[in-house]
C-alpha positions in Angstrom: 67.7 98.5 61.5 66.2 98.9 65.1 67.3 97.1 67.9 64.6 95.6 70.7 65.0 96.2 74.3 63.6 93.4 76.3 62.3 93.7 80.1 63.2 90.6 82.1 62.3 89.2 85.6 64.6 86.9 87.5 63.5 85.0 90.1 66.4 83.6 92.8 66.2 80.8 94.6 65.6 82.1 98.0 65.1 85.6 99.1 67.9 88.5 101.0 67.3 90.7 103.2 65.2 90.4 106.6 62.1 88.4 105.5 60.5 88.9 108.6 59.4 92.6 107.7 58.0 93.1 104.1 59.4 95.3 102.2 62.7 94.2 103.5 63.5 91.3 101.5 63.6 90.6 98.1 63.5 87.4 95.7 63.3 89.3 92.0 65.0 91.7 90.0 62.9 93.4 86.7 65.6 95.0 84.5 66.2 95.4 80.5 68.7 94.8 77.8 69.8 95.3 74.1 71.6 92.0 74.1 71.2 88.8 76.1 74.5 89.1 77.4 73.1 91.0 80.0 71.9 88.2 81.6 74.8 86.6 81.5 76.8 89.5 83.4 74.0 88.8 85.7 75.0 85.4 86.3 78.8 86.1 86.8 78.3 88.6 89.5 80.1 91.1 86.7 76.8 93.5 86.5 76.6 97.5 87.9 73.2 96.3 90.0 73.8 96.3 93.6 71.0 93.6 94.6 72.1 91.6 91.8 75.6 91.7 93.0 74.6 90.6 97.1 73.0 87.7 94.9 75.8 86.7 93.5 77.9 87.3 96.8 75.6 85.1 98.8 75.6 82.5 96.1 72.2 82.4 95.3 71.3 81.4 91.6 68.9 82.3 89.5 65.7 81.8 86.8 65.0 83.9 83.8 61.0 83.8 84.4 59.7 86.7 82.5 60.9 88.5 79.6 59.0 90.6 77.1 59.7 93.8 74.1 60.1 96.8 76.2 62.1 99.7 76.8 63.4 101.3 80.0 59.6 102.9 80.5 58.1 99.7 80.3 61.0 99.0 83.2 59.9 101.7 84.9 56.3 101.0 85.2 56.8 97.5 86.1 59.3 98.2 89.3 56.7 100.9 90.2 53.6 98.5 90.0 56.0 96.2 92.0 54.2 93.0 93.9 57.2 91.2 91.6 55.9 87.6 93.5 52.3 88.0 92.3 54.1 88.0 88.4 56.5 85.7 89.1 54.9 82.2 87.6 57.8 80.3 90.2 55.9 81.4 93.2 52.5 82.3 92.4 50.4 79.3 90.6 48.5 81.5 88.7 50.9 84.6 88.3 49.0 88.0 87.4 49.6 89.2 83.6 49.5 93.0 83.9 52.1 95.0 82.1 54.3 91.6 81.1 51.5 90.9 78.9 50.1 94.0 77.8 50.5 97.9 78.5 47.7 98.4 81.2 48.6 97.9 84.7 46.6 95.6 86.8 44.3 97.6 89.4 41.9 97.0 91.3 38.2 97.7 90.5 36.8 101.0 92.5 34.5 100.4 95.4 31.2 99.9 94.4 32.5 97.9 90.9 33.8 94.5 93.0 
């Protein structure tokens, strides 16, 4: 019997960091599991991830907003793609697709193509 990894996005309820400079800040965390109770770690401040943990620390809760089959490639890709707020269907009201719904990453068309 094979197990499914799931990739997962969690959105908090307000963002860390210095939020005046971008890239300095952040609001999401993309990660993967075997079992659900991963999540739940997550929640208790009881995870190995450091962002997760200032979370936590700081009190801010929160959302499960994405979650899809995948293993840690998948993970991979997505944290490289980044731009977590343009898939995040919280703060974006209509939240690109890209790699949560398929395996091609969202690009933009070549000059001449727009």
């Amino acid at each position: 019997m094979s197990r499914t990894r799931w990739v997962y996005m969690l959105h908090y309820d307000k963002p860390i960091g210095d939020t005046g400079r971008p890239g300095m800040w952040a609001q999401h965390y993309v990660g993967s599991f075997w079992t659900p109770q991963r999540i739940e770690h997550h929640r208790a401040g009881t995870s190995d991830v450091s962002i997760v943990t200032a979370f936590h620390a700081q009190g801010i809760a929160f959302t499960l907003v994405l979650l899809r089959p995948g293993g840690k490639q998948l993970e991979r890709r997505i944290k490289q793609n980044g731009h977590f707020k343009n898939y995040c269907p919280v703060c974006t009201r209509a939240p690109w697709q890209g790699l949560w719904v398929n395996d091609t990453p969202r690009r933009k068309p070549p000059k001449g193509e727009q």
